[in-house]
C-alpha positions in Angstrom: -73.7 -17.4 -28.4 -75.4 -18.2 -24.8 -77.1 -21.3 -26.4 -73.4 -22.3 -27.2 -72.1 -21.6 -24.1 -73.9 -23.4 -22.0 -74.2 -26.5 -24.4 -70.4 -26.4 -23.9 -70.5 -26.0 -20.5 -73.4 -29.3 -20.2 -70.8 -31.6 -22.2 -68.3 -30.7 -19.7 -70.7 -31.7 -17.2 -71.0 -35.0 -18.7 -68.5 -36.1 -20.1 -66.7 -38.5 -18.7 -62.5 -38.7 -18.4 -61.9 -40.2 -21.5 -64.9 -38.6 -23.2 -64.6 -36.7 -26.5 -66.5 -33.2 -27.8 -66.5 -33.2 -31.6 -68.3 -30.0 -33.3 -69.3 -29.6 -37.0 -70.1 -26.2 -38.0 -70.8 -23.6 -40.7 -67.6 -21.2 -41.3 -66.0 -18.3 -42.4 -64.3 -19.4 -45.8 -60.5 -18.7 -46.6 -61.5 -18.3 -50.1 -63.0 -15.6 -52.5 -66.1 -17.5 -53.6 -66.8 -18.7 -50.0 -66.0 -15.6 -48.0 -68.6 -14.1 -50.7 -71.4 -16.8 -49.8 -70.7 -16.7 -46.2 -71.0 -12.7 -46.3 -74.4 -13.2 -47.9 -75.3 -16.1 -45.8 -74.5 -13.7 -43.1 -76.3 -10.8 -43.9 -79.3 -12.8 -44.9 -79.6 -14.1 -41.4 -79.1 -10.9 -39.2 -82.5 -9.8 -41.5 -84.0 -13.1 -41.0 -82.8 -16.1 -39.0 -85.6 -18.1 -40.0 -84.3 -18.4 -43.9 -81.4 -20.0 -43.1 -82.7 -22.7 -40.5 -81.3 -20.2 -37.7 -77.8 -21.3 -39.0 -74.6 -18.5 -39.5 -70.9 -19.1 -39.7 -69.3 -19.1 -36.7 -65.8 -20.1 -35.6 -65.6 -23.3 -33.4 -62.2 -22.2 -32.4 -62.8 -18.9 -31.0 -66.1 -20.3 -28.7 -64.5 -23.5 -27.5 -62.2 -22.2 -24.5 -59.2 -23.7 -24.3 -58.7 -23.6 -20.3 -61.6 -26.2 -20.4 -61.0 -28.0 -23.4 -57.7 -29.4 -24.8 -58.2 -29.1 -28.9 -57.4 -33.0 -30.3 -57.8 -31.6 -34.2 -59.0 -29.2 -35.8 -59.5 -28.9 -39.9 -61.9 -27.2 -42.1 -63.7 -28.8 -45.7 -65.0 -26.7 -48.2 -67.8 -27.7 -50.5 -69.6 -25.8 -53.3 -68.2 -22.7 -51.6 -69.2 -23.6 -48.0 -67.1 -24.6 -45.4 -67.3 -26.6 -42.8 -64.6 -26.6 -39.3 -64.3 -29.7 -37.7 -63.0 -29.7 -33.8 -62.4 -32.4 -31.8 -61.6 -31.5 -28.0 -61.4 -33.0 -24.8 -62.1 -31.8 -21.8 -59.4 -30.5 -19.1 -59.4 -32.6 -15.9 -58.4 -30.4 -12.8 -55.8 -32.9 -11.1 -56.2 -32.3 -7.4 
């Protein structure tokens, strides 16, 4: 979760004004079948990372914080049991 953290905190850096975060990420599933993967997929990686590619569901939602980011949308697709959250944020500009 540091890696994520501070890539978050690098495209706040960045971006500009009117500049847009989107995310694509590996999730938990709402549904039997994919909350069964996922749980697998899961348990697979705390043994070894490696066999997965390093990837794990995670929730976009929960990481992105939302005093730096406003969230623009926000869905999730499912595919062969996987699913997928989409997030599209910007980023909050102090106004002085």
């Amino acid at each position: 979760a540091l890696e994520i953290q501070a890539l978050l905190a690098e495209a706040h850096r960045i971006l500009g004004e009117e500049g847009k975060l989107c995310l694509v990420s590996l999730t938990n599933s709402r549904q039997l079948f994919g909350r069964i993967l996922t749980l697998m997929w899961s348990r697979v990686h705390q043994i070894n990372p490696v066999l997965m590619g390093g990837c794990r569901p995670i929730e976009l939602t929960e990481l992105v914080g939302q005093t730096e980011w406003r969230m623009l949308h926000v869905s999730r697709a499912s595919r062969f049991g996987l699913t997928s959250e989409v997030l599209v944020a910007e980023k909050r500009i102090e106004k002085s």
